[in-house]
C-alpha positions as CSV (number, residue, x, y, z in Angstrom):
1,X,89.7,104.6,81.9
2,X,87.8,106.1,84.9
3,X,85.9,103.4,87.1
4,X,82.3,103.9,87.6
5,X,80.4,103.9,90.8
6,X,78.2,101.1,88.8
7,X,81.3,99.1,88.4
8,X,82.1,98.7,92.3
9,X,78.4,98.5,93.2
10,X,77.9,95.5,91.0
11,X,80.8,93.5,92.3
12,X,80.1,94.3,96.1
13,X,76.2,92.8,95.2
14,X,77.9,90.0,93.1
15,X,80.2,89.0,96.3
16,X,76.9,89.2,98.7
17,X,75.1,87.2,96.6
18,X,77.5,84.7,96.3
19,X,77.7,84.6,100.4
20,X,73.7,84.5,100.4
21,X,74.4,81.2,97.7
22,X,76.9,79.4,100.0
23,X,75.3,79.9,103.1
24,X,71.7,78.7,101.8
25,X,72.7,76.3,99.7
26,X,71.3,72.3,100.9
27,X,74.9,71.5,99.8
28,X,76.3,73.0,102.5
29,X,74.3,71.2,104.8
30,X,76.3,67.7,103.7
31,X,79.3,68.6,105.5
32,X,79.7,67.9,109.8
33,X,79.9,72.4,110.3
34,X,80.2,75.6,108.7
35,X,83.7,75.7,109.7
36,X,84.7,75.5,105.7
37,X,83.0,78.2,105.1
38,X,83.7,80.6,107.5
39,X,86.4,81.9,106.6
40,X,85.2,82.1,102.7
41,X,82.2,83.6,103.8
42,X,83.6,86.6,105.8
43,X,86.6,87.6,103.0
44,X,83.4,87.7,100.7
45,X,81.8,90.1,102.7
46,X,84.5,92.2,103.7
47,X,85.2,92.6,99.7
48,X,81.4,93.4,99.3
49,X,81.2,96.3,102.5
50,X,84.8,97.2,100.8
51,X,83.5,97.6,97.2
52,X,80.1,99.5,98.2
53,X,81.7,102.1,100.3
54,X,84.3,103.1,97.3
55,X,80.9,103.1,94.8
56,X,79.3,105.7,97.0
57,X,82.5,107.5,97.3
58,X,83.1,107.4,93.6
59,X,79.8,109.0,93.5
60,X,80.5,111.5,95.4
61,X,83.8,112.7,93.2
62,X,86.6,110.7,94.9
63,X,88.8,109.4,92.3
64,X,89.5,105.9,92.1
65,X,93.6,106.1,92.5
66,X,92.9,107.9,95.4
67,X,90.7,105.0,97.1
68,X,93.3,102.5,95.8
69,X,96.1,104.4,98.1
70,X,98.0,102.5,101.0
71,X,96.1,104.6,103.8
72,X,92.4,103.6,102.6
73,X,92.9,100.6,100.4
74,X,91.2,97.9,102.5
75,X,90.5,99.6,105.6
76,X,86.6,99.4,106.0
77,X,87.0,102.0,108.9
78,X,88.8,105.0,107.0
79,X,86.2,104.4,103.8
80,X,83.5,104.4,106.7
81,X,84.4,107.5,108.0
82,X,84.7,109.1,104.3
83,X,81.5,108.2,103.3
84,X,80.2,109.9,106.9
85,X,81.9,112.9,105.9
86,X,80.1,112.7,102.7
87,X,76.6,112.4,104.2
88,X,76.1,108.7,103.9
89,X,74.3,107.5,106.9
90,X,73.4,103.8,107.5
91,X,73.3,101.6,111.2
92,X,73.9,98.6,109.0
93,X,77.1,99.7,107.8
94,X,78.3,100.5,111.2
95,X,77.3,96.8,112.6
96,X,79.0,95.0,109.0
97,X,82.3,97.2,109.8
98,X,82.4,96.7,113.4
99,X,82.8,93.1,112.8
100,X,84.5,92.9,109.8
101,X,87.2,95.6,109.9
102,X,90.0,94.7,111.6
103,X,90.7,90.9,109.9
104,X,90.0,92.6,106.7
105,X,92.2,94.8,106.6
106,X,95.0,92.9,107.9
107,X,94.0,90.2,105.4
108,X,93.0,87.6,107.7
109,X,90.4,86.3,106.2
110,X,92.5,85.2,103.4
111,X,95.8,84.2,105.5
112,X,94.3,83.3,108.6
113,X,96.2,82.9,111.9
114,X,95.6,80.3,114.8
115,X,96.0,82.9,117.7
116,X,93.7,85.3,116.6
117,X,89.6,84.9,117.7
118,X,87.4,85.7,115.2
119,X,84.1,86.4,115.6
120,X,80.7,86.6,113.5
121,X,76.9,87.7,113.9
122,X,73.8,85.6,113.4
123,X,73.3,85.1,109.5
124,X,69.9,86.8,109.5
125,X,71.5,90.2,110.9
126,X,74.2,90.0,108.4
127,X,72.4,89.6,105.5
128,X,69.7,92.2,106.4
129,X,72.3,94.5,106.8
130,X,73.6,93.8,103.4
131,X,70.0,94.6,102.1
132,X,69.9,97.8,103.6
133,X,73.5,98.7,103.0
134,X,72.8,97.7,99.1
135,X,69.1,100.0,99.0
136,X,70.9,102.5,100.6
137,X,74.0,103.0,98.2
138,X,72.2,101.8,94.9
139,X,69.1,105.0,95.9
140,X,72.4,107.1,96.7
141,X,74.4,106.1,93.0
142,X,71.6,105.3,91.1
143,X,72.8,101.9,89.6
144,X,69.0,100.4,89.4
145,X,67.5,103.6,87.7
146,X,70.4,103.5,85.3
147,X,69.2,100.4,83.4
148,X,65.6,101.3,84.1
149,X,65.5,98.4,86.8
150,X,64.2,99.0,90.1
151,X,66.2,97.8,93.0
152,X,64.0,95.0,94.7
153,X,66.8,93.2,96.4
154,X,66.7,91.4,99.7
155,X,68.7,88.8,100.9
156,X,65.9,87.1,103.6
157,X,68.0,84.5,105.1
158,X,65.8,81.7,106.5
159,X,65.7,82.1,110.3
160,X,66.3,78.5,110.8
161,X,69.8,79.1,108.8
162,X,71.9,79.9,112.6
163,X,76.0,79.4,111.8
164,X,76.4,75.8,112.6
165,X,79.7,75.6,114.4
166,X,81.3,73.8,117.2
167,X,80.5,75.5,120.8
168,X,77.4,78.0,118.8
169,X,74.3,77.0,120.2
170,X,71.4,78.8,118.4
171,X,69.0,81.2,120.0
């Protein structure tokens, strides 16, 4: 059975909106920091850029054993730089990779290590990334039109919703 660009595109939004839930949810306001999150949080995200990247590429006739390979697997830079070469331009994808690549791909997110520094971007420039990276891949694949939906998603994160963690004042 051949995956679907549909199929990847629908998990990636799945894992966004499940960031966009955690990180607005009152809930997570009962606890001292985000600091339980964090981690959570970015692992969900790197999946999501991951997962919309290999939709558009799928689109565009790369086969899905070939995506799964060792030398593009989970690196968000090489699946950037094929979707580049396959016309797909978008300044939110380069900010969402630039910060996410590297601990992705080395699994950090998951398995994380007390020497390394890990850094994030204010919630409100992540999550309007996502919404531009999602309109931009769903026009591209067509997974709105498909089921005769149009693609109205937007992830508006409250701008008083700054990271709340030790040593991060908010601007």
């Amino acid at each position: 059975m051949t995956l679907t660009p549909e199929e990847p595109y629908s998990v990636a939004k799945g894992y966004v909106q499940s960031a966009y839930a955690m990180m607005t949810n009152p809930h997570r306001l009962q606890v001292p920091d985000d600091i339980p999150f964090f981690m959570a949080f970015h692992m969900l995200c790197g999946f999501s850029v991951e997962l919309y990247l290999k939709a558009y590429l799928l689109h565009r006739g790369h086969k899905e054993r070939d995506l799964r390979k060792k030398e593009i697997g989970h690196d968000l830079l090489k699946l950037r730089e094929l979707c580049l070469r396959e016309g797909f331009r978008h300044s939110g994808t380069d900010m969402l990779v630039g910060l996410l690549a590297k601990h992705h791909k080395e699994f950090e997110y998951r398995y994380m290590k007390r020497e390394v520094t890990y850094w994030t971007e204010d919630l409100r420039t992540i999550f309007s990334a996502f919404s531009r990276l999602d309109r931009d891949v769903n026009a591209a694949i067509g997974a709105s039109a498909s089921r005769g939906l149009k693609n109205r998603g937007r992830w508006d994160f409250p701008s008083d919703g700054a990271w709340r963690l030790p040593g991060i004042t908010k601007t």
